[in-house]
C-alpha positions in Angstrom: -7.9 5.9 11.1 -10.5 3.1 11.2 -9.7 1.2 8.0 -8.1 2.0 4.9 -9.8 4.4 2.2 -10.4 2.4 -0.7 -8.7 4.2 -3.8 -9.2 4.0 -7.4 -8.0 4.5 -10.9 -9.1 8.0 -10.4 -8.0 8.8 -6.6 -4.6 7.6 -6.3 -2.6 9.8 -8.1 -4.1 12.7 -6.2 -3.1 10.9 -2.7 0.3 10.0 -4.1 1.2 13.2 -5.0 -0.1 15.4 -2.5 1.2 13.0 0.4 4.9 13.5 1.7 4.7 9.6 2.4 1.8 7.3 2.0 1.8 3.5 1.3 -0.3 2.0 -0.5 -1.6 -1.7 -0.3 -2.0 -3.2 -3.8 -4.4 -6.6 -3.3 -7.4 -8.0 -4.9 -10.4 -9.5 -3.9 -9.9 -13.0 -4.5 -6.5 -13.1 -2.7 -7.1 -14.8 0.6 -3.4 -13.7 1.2 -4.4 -9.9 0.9 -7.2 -10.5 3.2 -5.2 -11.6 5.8 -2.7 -9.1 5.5 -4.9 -6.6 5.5 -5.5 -5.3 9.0 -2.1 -6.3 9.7 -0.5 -3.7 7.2 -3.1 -1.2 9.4 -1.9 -1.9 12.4 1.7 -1.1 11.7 0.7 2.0 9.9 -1.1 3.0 12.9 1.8 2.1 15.3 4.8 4.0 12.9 1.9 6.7 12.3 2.2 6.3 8.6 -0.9 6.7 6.1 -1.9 3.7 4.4 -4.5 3.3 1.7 -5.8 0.2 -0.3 -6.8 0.0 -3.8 -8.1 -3.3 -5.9 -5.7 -4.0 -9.1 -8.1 -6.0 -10.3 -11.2 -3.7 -10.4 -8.4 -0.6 -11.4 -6.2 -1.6 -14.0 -4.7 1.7 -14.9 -2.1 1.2 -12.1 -0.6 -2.3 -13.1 0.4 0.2 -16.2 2.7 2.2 -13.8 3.5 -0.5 -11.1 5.1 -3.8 -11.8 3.6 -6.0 -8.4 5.9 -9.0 -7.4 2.7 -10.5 -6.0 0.0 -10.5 -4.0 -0.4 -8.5 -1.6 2.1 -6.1 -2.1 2.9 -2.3 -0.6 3.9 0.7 -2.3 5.8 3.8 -0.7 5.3 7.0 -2.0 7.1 10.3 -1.4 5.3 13.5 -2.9 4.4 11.4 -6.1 7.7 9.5 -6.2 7.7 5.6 -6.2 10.4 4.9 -3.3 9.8 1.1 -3.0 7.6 -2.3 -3.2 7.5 -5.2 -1.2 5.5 -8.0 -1.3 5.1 -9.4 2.1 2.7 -11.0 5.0 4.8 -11.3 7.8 4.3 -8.0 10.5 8.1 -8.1 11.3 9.1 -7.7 7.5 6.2 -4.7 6.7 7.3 -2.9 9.5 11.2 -2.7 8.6 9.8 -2.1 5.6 7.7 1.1 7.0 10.4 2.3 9.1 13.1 2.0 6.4 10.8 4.8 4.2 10.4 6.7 6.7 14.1 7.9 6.9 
C-alpha cells in the first residue's frame, strides 16, 4: 500500500463492512498532531499487515454522528462492520499494541 485511501461520508461504511478488520484514522487537516502521525500509523499497518484507511472528520461529518473521538488523531478498528475499539494516540509503541491487540 503506498498511502492511505482517503474515505468519505459515502465510502466508509462500504470498507467497514465488507472488511474482516480495517482501521481507520480519524484526523483533520488542521491538526498538526494528525500530520505527524500519519505515516506513522502506515507503517505499523504495513509491518502487522493490517489495512488502514484515513478519512477527514472535518470535511465528513456524518461519522462524528456514529463515532464519539477522544481526540485528535484517533484510530478506529473495525471487524465486518462492528466498532471493536478507539484510541487516540501518537506514540508507535502504543498504536501498535493497539493493532496487535485487534488482531486477536
Amino acid at each position: 500500500m503506498a498511502g492511505m485511501l482517503e474515505l468519505t461520508d459515502e465510502t466508509i461504511f462500504d470498507v467497514i463492512e465488507n472488511e474482516p478488520l480495517v482501521f481507520i484514522d480519524f484526523y483533520a487537516s488542521w491538526c498538526g498532531s494528525c500530520r505527524v502521525a500519519a505515516p506513522m500509523f502506515l507503517k505499523v499497518a504495513q509491518e502487522e499487515n493490517v489495512k488502514i484507511f484515513k478519512i477527514d472528520v472535518e470535511k465528513n461529518p456524518k461519522i462524528k454522528e456514529m463515532v464519539t473521538l477522544p481526540g485528535l488523531p484517533s484510530v478506529g478498528c473495525f471487524k465486518m462492520g462492528n466498532p471493536e475499539g478507539l484510541v487516540s494516540v501518537t506514540k508507535e509503541e502504543a498504536f501498535r499494541e493497539f493493532v496487535q491487540s485487534m488482531k486477536v
